[in-house]
C-alpha positions as CSV (number, residue, x, y, z in Angstrom):
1,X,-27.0,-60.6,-49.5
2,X,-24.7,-63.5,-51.0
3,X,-26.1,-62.8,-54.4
4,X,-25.2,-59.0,-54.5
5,X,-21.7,-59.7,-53.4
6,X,-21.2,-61.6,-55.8
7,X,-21.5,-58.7,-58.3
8,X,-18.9,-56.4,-55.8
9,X,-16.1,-58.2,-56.8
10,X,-16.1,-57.1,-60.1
11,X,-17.9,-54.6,-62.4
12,X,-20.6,-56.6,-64.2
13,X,-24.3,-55.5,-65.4
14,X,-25.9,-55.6,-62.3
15,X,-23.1,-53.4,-60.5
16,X,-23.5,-51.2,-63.3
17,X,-26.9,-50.7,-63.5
18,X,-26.1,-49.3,-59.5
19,X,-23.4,-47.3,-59.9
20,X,-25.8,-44.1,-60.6
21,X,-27.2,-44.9,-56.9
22,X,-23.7,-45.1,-55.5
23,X,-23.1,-41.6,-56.3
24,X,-25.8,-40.6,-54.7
25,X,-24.7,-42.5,-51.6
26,X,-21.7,-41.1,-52.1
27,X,-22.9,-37.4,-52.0
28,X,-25.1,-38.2,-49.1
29,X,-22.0,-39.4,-47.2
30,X,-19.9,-36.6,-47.5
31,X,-22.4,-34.2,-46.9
32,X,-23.6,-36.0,-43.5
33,X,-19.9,-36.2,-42.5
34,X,-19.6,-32.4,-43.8
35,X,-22.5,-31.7,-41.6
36,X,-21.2,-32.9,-38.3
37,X,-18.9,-31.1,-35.5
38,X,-16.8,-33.8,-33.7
39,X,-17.3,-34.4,-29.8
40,X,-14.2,-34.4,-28.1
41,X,-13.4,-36.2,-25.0
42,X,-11.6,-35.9,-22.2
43,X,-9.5,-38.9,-22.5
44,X,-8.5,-40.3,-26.1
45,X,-10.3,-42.4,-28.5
46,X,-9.4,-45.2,-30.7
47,X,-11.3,-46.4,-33.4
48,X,-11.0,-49.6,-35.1
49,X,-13.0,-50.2,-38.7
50,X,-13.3,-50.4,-42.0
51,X,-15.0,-48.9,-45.3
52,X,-16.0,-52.3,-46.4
53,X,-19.7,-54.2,-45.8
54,X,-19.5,-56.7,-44.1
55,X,-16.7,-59.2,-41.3
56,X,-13.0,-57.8,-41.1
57,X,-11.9,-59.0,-37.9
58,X,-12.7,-55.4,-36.0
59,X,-13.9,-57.4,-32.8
60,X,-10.9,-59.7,-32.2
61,X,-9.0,-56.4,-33.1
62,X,-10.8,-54.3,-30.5
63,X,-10.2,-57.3,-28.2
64,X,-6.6,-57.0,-28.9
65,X,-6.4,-53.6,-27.8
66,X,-8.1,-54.0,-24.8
67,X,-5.9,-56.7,-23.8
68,X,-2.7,-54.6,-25.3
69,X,-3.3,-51.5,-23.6
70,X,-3.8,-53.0,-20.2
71,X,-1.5,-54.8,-20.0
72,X,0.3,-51.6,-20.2
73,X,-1.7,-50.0,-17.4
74,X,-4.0,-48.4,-19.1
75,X,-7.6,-48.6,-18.2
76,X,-9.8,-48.9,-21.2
77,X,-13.6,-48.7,-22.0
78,X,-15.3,-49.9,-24.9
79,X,-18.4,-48.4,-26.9
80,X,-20.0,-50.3,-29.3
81,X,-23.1,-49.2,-31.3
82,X,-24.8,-52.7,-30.3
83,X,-25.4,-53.7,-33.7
84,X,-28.7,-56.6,-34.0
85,X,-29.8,-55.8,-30.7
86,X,-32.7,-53.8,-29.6
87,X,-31.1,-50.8,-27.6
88,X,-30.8,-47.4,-29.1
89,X,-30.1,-45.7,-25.3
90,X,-27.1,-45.8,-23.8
91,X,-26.3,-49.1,-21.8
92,X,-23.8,-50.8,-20.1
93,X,-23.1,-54.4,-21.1
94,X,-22.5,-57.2,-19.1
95,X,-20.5,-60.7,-19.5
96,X,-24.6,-61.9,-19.0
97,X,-26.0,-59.4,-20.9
98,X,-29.3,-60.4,-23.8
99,X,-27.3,-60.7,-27.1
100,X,-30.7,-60.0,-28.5
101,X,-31.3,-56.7,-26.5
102,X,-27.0,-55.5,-26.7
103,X,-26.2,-57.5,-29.9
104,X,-23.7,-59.9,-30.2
105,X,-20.6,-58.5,-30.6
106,X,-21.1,-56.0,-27.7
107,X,-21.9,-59.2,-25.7
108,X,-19.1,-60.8,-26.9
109,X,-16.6,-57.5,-26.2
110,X,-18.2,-58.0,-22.4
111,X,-17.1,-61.5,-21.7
112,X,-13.5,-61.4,-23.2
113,X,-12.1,-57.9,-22.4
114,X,-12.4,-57.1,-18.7
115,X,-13.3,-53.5,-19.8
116,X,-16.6,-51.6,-18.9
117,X,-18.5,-52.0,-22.4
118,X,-21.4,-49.7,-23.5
119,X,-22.9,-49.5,-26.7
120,X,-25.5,-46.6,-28.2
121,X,-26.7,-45.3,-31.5
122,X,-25.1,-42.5,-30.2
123,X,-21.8,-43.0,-29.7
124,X,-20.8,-40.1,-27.5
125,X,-23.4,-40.1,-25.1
126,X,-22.6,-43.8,-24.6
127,X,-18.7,-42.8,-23.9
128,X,-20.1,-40.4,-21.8
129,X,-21.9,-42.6,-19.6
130,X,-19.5,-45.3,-19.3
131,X,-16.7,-42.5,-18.7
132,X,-19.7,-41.4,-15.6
133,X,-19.3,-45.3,-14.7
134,X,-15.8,-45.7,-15.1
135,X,-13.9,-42.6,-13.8
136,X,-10.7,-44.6,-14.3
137,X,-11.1,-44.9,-17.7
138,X,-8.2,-43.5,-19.9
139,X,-8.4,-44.3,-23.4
140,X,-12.2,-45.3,-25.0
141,X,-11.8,-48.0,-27.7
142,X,-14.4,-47.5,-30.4
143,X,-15.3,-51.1,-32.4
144,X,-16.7,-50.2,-35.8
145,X,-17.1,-46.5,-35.3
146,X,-14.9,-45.5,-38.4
147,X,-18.2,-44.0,-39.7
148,X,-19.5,-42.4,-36.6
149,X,-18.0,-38.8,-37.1
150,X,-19.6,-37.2,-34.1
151,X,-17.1,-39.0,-31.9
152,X,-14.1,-36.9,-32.2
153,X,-10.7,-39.7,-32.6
154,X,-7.0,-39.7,-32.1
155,X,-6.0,-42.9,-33.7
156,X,-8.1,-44.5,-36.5
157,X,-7.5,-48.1,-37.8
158,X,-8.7,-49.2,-40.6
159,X,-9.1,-53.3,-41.3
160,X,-9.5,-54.7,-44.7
161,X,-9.5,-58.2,-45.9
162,X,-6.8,-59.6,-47.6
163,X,-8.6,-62.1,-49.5
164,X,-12.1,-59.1,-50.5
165,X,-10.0,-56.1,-50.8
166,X,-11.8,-53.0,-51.6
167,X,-14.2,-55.3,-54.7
168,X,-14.8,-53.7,-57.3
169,X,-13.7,-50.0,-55.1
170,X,-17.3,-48.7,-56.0
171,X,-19.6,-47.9,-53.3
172,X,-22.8,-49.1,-52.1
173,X,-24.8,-50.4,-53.3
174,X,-22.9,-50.8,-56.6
175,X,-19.8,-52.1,-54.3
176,X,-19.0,-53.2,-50.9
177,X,-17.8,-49.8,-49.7
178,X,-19.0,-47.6,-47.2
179,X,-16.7,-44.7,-48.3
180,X,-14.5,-44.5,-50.6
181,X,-11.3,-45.9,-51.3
182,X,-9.3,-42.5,-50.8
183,X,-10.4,-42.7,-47.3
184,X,-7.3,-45.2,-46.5
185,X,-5.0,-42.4,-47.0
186,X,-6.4,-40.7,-44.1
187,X,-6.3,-43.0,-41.2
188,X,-3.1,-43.7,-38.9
189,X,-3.1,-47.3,-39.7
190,X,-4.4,-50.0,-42.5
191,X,-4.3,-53.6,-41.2
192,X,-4.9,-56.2,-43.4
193,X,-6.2,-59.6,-42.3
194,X,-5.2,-62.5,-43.9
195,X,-2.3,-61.6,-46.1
196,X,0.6,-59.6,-46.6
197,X,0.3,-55.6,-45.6
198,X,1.5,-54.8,-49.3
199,X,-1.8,-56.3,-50.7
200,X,-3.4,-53.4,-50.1
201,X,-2.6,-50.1,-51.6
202,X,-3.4,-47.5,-48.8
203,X,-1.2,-44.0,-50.2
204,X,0.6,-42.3,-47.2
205,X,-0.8,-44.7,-44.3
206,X,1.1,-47.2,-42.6
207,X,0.3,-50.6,-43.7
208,X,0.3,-53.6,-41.0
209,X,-0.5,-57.4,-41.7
210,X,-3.0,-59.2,-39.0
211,X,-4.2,-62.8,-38.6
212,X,-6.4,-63.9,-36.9
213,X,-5.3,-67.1,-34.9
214,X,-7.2,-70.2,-33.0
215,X,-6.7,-73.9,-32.6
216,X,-8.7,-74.6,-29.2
217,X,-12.3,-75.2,-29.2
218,X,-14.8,-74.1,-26.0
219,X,-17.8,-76.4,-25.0
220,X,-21.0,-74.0,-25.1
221,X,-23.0,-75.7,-22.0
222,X,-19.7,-76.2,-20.2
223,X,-17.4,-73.6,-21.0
224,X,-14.4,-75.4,-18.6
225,X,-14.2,-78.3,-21.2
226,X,-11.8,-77.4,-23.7
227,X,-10.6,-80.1,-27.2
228,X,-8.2,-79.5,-29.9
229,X,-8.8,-79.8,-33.4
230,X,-7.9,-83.5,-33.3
231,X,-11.3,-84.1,-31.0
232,X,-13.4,-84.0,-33.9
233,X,-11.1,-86.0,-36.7
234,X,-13.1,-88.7,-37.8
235,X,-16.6,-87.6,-36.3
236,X,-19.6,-85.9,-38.3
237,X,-19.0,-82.3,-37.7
238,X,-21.5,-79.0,-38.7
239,X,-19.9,-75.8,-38.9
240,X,-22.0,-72.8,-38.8
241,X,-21.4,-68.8,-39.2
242,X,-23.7,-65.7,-38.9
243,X,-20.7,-63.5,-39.5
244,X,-19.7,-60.8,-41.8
245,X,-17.7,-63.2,-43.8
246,X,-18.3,-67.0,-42.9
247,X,-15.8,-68.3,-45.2
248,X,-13.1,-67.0,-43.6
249,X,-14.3,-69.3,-40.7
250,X,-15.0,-72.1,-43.0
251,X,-11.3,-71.4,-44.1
252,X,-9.7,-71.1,-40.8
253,X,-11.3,-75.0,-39.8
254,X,-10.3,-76.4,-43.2
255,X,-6.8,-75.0,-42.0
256,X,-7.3,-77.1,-38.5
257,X,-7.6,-80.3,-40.7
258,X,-11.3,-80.9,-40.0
259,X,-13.9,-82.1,-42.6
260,X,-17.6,-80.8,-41.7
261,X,-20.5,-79.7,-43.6
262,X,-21.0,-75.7,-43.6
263,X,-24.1,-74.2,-42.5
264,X,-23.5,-70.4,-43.5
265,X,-26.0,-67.9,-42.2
266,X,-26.4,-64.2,-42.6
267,X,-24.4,-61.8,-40.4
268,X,-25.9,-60.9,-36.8
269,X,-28.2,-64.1,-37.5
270,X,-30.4,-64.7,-34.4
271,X,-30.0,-67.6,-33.9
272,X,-33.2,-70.5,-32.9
273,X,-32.4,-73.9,-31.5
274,X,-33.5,-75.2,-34.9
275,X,-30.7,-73.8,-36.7
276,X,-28.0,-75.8,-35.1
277,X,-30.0,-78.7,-34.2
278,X,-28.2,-82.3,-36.1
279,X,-28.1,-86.0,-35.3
280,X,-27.5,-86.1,-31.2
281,X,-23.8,-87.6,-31.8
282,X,-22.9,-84.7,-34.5
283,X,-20.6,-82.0,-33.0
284,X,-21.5,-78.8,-34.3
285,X,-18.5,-75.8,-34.2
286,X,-19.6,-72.0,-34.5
287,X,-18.0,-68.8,-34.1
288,X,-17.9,-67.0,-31.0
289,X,-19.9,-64.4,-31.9
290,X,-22.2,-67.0,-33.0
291,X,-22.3,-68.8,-29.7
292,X,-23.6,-66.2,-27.7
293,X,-26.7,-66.3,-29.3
294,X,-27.2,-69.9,-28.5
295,X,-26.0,-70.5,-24.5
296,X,-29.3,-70.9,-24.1
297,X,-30.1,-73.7,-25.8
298,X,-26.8,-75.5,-26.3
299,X,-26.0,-78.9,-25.6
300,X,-22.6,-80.8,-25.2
301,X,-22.2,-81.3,-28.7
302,X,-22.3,-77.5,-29.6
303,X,-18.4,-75.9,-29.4
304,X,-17.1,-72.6,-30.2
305,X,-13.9,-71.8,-31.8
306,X,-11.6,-68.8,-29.3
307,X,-10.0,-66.8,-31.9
308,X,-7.5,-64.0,-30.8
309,X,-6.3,-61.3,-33.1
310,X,-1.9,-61.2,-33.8
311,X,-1.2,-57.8,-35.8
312,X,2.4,-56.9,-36.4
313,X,4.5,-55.9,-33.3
314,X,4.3,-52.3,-35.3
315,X,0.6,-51.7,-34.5
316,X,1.3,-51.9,-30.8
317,X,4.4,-49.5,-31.2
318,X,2.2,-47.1,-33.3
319,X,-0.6,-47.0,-31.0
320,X,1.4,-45.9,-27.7
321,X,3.0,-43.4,-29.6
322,X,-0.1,-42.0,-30.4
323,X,-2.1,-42.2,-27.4
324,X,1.4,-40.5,-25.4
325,X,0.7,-37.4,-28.5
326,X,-2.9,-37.2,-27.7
327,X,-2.4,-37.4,-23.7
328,X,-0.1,-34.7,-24.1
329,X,-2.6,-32.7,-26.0
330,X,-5.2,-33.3,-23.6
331,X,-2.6,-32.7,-20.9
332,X,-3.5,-36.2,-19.1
């Protein structure tokens, strides 16, 4: 995967010798999405994604709107499509649920939000059963369901990274895009992660800046025990990151101060014992999503960094507004 984006940044031989296949991707999109007729619900939806391959912060985002709108008194729910795990059914997802069965970030969504969490190939049928599970449930949060047309939306949100963009703005496989770059004109929002909201040039859609922000580390195998950066200055430190974009990560400690040796892996990596396993007195730092995967088979040296998402007050504005509209609508 490394190698290919590589040649998305930029148009060079290899992109161009693609592009002819991106056009077929392209067609093949618009037809699928042509092809579709939306599923409404009776409660609103939310979706938070992006038109990009691979990490753009979409979790810690759909975190931050779990935690937003409840504190609010909202009840949400949370589908996810499970990505890396086995399930293609409907199911509900637990704090303790198999990362391996769910997939990660479903796991993950679990154990941080407080929200009922269901993923699915099939993203209505798994709103459907966890609004059947959650009667209360008044506004489902969609993470990473940009793409997934069949569920019917009143607010999309769109991340992009500040530091990728849009590449070279052609599709895949000649690019990183999923759709193309005219699609930022129609969602309700554009956040961009990392740098200033005017990076990005998004037409008629309000632009909001995000980072993404973490300084306290969580022991794996004891959860309770919590360290600072300055825990590990001086000590022999790994890093590793089976995310979408594992220098961001790699960035985000170099930003903490620490020195380490990084141990990048592909995104959704399931991870074996082997693959973080160092010299007994190295500490080895992951990810979140990461650490899921190895509570298993962690020891005392294994830690994970907590990340939390902090968008611009406007997002939070923007998305009540919306949700009172769509209530309204839906006579809620």
């Amino acid at each position: 995967m490394a190698w290919i984006e590589r040649h998305w940044q930029s148009v060079t031989p290899v992109s161009a010798l693609l592009y002819p296949a991106s056009l077929l991707y392209r067609a093949a999109a618009a037809a699928r999405r042509a092809a579709l007729s939306p599923v409404r619900l009776p409660v609103p939806v939310v979706v938070a994604g992006n038109i990009t391959v691979g990490g753009t912060g979409k979790t810690p985002l759909t975190l931050w709107l779990a935690q937003f709108l409840a504190a609010r008194g909202f009840t949400p729910g949370i589908v996810s499509r499970g990505y890396g795990g086995r399930s293609r059914a409907p199911r509900r997802v637990l704090p303790e649920s198999d990362p391996a069965a769910c997939g990660d970030e479903a796991v993950l969504l679990a154990r941080r939000s407080g929200c009922e969490v269901w993923i699915g190939a099939d993203r209505v049928a798994a709103a459907r059963a966890l609004l059947a599970a959650q009667p209360a449930c008044d506004v489902v949060l969609s993470d990473d369901g940009l793409q997934h047309y069949r569920l019917a939306r009143d607010l999309e949100i769109c991340l992009v990274d500040a530091a990728r963009g849009l590449g070279n703005g052609w599709l895949l496989p000649a690019g990183p895009l999923r759709e193309p770059p005219s699609r930022l004109a129609e969602v309700d929002a554009v956040l961009v992660n990392g740098g200033p909201a005017a990076a990005i040039a998004t037409g008629r859609a309000p632009r909001f800046a995000m980072r993404l922000e973490g300084r306290e580390f969580r022991n794996v195998l004891n959860p309770e025990h919590r360290a600072g950066p300055e825990h590990f200055h001086g000590r022999r430190v790994h890093a590793v990151a089976g995310i979408g974009h594992p220098r961001r990560f790699f960035r985000h400690l170099q930003e903490l101060g620490l020195d380490f040796t990084a141990h990048p892996f592909p995104d959704h990596h399931p991870f074996t014992a082997s693959d973080v396993a160092f010299a007994p007195s190295e500490a080895v730092l992951m990810t979140e999503k990461d650490a899921v995967k190895c509570r298993l088979f962690a020891t005392e040296m294994h830690w994970e960094l907590v990340v939390d998402a902090a968008p611009d007050p406007g997002l939070g504005e923007l998305v009540l507004e919306r949700l009172a509209q769509a209530s309204r609508a839906k006579n809620i």
